[in-house]
C-alpha positions as CSV (number, residue, x, y, z in Angstrom):
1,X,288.1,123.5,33.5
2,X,284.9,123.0,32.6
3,X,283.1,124.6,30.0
4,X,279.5,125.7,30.6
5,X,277.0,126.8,28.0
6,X,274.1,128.6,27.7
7,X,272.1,128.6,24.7
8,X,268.5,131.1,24.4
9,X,267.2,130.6,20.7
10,X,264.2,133.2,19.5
11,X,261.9,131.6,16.6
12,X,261.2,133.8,14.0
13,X,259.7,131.3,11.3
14,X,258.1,128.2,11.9
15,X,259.2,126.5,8.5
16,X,261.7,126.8,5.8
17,X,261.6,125.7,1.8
18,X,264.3,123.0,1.5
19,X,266.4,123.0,-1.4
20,X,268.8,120.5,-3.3
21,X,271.6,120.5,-3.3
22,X,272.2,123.0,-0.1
23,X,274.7,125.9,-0.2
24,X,274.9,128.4,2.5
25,X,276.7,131.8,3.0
26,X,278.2,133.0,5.8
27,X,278.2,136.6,6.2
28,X,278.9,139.2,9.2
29,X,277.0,142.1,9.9
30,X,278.3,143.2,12.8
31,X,280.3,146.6,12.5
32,X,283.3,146.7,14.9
33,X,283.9,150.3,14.1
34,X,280.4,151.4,15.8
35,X,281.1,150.1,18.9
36,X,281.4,152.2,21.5
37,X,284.9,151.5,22.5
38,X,288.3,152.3,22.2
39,X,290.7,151.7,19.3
40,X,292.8,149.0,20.4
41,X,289.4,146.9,21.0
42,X,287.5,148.1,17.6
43,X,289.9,146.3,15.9
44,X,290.3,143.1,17.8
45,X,286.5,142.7,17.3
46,X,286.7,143.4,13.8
47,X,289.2,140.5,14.1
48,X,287.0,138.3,15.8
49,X,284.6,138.8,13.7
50,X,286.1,137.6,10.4
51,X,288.0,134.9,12.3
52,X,284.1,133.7,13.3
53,X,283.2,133.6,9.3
54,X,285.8,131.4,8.8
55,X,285.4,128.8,12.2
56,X,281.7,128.8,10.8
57,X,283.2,127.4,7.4
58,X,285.0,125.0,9.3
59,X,282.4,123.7,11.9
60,X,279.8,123.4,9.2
61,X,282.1,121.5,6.9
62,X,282.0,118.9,9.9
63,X,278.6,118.8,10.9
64,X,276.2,119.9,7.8
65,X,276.3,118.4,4.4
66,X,276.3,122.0,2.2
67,X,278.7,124.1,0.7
68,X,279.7,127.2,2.0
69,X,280.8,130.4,1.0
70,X,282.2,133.3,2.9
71,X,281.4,136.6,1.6
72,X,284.3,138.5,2.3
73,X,283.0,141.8,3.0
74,X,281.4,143.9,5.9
75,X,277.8,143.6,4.5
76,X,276.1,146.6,6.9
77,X,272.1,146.1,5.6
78,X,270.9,148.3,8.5
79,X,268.1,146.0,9.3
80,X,267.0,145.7,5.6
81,X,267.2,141.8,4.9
82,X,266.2,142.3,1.4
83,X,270.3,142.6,1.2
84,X,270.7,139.0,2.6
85,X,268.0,137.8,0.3
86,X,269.6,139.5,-3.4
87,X,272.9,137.9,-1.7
88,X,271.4,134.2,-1.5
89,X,269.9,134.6,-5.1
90,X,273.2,136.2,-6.2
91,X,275.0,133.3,-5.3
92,X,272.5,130.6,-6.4
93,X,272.4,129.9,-2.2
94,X,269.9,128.4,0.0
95,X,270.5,129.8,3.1
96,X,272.9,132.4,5.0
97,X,274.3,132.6,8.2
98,X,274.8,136.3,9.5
99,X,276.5,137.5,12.3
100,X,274.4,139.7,13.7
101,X,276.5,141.3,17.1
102,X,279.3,140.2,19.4
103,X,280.8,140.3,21.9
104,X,283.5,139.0,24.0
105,X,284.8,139.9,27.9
106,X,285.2,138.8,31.9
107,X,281.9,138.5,34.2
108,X,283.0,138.5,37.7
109,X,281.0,136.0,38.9
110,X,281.2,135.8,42.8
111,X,283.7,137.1,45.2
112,X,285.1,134.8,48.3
113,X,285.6,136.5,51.4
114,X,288.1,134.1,54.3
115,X,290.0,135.2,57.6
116,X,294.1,134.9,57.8
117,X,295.6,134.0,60.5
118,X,296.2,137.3,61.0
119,X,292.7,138.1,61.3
120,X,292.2,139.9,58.3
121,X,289.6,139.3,55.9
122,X,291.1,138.3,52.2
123,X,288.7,138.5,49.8
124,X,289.1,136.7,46.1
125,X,287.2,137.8,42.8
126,X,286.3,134.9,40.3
127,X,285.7,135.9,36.5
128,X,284.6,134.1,33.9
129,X,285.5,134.8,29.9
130,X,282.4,135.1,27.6
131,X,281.4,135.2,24.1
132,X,278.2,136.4,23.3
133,X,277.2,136.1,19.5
134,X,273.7,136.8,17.9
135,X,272.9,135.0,14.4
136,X,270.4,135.0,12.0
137,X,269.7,132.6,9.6
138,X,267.6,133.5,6.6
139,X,266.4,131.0,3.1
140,X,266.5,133.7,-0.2
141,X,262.5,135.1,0.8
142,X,262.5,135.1,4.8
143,X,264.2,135.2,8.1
144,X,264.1,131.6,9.4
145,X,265.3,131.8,13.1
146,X,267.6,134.1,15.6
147,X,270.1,132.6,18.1
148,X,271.6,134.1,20.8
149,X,274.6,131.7,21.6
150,X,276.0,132.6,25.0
151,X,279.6,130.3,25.6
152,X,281.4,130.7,29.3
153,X,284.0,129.0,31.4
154,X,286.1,129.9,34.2
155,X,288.9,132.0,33.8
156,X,290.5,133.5,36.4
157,X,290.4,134.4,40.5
158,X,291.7,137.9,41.3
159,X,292.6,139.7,44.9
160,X,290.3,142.1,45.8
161,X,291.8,144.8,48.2
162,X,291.1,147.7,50.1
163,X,287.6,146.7,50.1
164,X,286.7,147.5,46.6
165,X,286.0,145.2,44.0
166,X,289.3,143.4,41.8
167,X,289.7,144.9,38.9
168,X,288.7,142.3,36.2
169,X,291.0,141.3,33.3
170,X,291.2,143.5,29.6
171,X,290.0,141.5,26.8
172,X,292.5,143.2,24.4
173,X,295.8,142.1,26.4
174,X,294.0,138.7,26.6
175,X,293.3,138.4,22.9
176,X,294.3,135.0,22.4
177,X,292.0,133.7,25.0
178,X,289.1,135.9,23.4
179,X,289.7,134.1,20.1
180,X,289.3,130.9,21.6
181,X,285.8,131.5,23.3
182,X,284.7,132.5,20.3
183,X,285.9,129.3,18.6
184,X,284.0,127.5,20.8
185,X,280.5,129.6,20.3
186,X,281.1,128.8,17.0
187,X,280.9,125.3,17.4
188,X,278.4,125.4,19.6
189,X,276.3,127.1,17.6
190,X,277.1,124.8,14.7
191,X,276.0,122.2,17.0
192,X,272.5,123.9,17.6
193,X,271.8,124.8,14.0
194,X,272.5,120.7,12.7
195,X,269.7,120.2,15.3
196,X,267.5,122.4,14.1
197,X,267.7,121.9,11.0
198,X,266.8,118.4,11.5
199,X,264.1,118.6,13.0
200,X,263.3,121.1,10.1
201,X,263.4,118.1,7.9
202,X,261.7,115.7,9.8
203,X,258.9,118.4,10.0
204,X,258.4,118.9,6.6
């Protein structure tokens, strides 16, 4: 199947102080607990997200020369990025990568309508899965730039009956699948920042 991705980045700061030698921290910000939601799919987010702090270790360890640390904890700054700021001085950083919201489910993205041989109209529902992850990355006085990194492939086609749309697939009892859309935002934003930061560097 193929994968198709969609990308929107927001600029927040035209330039950013470089630093030698480069160290970045990856934190997450996003709260799984203050989603409105039930139990069973509070935690698989909270899952999600620390399984994204650690893909972002991985994918940056492939594409950007830095070192990275993961700061273990929730770190819930309630819009105050002083807290990301003390946390890049703190750990003689240069940047940090924080996840700023996400989420992961099915889009129906069309529904097929054909005639049996019957005569009957048979109607088919396609979804796709999604992963939709906002992320901020900030130097140790500013925010730099916010990216909305939107990832989707096909997934699935579903029969639609009695005339009323399919109902589309849980997210929870297709975890594993969930974790792997986010793996490949990850890498995709990975993929975006290296270009960025680049340019960055050529600009300077």
């Amino acid at each position: 199947m193929n994968c198709i991705i969609a990308l929107i980045l927001l600029v927040t700061s035209p330039e950013l102080k470089s630093h030698d030698p480069e160290k970045i921290l990856i934190i997450n910000s996003f709260d799984a607990q203050s989603i409105d939601a039930r139990k069973n799919k509070k935690l698989l987010f909270g899952e999600l997200a620390d399984s994204l702090k650690q893909m972002l270790y991985e994918e940056l360890d492939l594409k950007i020369p830095a070192a990275r640390v993961v700061i273990s904890e929730l770190i819930n700054s309630q819009d105050n990025d002083s807290v990301y700021f003390n946390l890049i001085k703190k750990h003689s950083a240069t940047k940090a990568i924080v996840i700023k919201n996400l989420n992961a489910y099915f889009n129906q993205t069309g529904v097929e309508v054909t005639r049996g041989t019957d005569g009957k109209k048979d109607r088919e529902a396609s979804y796709d899965i999604v992963a939709d992850i906002d992320y901020v990355l900030y130097s140790d006085s500013k925010k730099i730039k916010e990216f909305h990194t939107q990832v989707f492939e096909f997934f699935t086609i579903r029969n639609v009956t009695s005339g009323l749309l399919a109902a589309g697939p849980d997210i929870v009892g297709k975890h594993k699948h969930a974790f792997k859309i986010v793996q490949k935002n990850a890498e995709q934003f990975v993929k975006d920042l290296e270009i960025y930061l680049q340019k960055l560097s050529t600009s300077q």
